[in-house]
C-alpha positions in Angstrom: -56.6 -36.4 -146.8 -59.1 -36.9 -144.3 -60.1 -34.0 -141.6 -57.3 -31.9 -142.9 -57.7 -28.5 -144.4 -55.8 -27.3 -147.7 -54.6 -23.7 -148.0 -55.4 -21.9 -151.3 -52.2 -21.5 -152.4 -51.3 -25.2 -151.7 -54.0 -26.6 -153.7 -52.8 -25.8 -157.2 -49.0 -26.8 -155.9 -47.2 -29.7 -156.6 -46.3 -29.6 -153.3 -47.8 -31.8 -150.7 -50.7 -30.6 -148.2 -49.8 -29.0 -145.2 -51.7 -28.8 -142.1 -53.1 -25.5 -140.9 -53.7 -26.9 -137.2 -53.8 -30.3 -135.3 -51.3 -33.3 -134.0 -47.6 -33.0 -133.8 -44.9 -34.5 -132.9 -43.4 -31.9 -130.4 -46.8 -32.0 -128.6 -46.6 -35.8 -128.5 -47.2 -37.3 -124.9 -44.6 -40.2 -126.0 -41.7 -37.5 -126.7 -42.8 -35.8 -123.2 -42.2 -39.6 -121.5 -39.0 -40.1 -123.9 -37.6 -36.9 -122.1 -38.6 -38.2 -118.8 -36.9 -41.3 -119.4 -33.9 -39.7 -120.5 -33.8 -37.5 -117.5 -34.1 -40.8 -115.2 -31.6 -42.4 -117.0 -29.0 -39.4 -116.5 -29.6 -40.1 -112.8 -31.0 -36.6 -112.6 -33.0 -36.4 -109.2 -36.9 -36.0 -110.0 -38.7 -33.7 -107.8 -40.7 -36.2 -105.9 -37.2 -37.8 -104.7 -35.9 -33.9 -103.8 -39.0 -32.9 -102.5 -38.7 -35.9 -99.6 -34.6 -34.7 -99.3 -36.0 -30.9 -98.3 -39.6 -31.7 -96.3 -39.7 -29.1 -93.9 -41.7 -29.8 -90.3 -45.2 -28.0 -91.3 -46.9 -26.4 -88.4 -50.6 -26.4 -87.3 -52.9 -25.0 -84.2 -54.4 -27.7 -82.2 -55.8 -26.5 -79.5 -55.9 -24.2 -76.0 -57.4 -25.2 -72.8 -58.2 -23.1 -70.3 -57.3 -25.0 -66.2 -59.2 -24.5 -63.4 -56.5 -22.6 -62.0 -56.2 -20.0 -64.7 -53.5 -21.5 -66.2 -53.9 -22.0 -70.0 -52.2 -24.9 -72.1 -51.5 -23.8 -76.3 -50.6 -26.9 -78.4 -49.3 -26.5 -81.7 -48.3 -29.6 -83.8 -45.5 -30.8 -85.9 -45.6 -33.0 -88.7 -42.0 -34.3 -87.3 -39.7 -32.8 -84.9 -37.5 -29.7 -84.9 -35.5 -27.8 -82.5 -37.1 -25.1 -80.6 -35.6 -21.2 -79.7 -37.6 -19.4 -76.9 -36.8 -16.0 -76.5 -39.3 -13.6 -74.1 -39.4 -9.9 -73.3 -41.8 -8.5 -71.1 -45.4 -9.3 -72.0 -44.4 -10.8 -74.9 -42.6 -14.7 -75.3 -41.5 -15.5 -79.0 -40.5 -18.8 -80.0 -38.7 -20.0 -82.9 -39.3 -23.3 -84.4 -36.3 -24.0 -86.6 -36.6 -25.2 -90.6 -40.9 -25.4 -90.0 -43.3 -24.3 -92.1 -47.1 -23.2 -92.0 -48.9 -25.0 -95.0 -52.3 -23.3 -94.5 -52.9 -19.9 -94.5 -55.7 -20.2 -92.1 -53.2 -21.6 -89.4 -51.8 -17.9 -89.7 -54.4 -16.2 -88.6 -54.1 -14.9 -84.8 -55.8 -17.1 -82.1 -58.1 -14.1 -80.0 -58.2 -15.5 -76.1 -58.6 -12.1 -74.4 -62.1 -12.7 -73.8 -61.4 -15.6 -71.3 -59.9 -14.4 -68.2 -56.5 -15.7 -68.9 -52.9 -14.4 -69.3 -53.0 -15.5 -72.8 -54.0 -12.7 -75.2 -53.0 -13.5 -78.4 -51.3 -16.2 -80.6 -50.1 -16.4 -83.6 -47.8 -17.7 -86.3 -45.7 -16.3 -88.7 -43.7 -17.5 -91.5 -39.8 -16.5 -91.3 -36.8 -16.9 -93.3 -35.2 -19.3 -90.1 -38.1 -21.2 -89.5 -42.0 -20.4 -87.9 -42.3 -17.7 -84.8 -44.7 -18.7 -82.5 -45.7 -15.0 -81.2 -47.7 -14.9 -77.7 -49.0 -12.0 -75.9 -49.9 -11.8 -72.3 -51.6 -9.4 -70.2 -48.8 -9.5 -67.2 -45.1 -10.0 -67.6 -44.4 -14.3 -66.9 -42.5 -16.9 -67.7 -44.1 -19.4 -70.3 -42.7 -22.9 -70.2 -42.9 -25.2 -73.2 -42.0 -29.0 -73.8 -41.9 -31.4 -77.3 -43.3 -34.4 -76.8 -43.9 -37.8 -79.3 -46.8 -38.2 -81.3 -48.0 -40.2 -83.6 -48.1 -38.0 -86.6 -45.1 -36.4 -86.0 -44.5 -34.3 -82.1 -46.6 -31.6 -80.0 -45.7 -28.7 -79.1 -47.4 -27.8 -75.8 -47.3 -24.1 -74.4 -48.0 -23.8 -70.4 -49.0 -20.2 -69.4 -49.3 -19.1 -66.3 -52.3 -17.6 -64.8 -52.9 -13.8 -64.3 -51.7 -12.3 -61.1 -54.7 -10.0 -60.8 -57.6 -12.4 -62.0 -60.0 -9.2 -61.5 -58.0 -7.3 -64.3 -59.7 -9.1 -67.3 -63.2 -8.3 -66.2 
């Protein structure tokens, strides 16, 4: 037999040579893609088709600017839309977005804007069992309006905060 090693014990047998290592049927690519066939045929959902049943809305910064007025705008955007729980207390405005998800773990860091002179201190978002919290904190006590609007790649989120009411209290 060529490239196959005999044990000791086997050579003086009348038995026939076995294989220490190498190819085998269970290892087989074709019995992997008779398995998968079977499977199909079963009409066993593969996971690229229940993958597409549970895509979740995934969640990313896109971008805060600062208005001449002192108002800031935070956008975040969804790959596709989702329904939207606001829920404030004080200087802090929480809102949930329902069944999203954050795929990149940079996109959960916290977004620093204390050093402009805005009411926006931080943002940030967190994972959570219901969905994604978008957490912000101000420096005063206001009401943060949001609205969900179309986009190509899916919808925005866009955050309006108002400005500070003592624009001296940042400096």
């Amino acid at each position: 037999m060529v490239g196959a090693r005999l044990l000791a014990s086997e050579r003086t047998s009348s038995r026939p040579a076995r294989r220490e290592s190498g190819w085998s049927w269970s290892r087989s690519p074709l019995w992997l893609g008779a398995l998968a066939l079977t499977i199909s045929t079963l009409g066993l959902p593969d996971s690229a088709s229940a993958k597409k049943k549970q895509e979740k809305p995934v969640v990313t910064y896109t971008g805060l600017s600062v208005r001449s007025d002192g108002s800031v705008e935070f956008r975040v955007e969804l790959s596709k839309s989702a329904v939207v729980v606001a829920k404030e207390k004080g200087k802090h405005a929480q809102f949930l977005i329902e069944g999203a998800t954050v795929a990149r773990r940079t996109n959960t860091f916290p977004l620093e804007a204390e050093f402009f002179c805005v009411n926006l201190v931080k943002a940030k978002l967190d994972k959570g069992k219901q969905g994604v919290f978008v957490n912000l904190e101000l420096r005063d006590a206001s009401a943060v309006t949001f609205k969900v609007e179309a986009a190509p790649s899916g919808s925005v989120l866009e955050f309006t905060i108002p400005p500070t009411a003592e624009p001296a209290k940042c400096k």
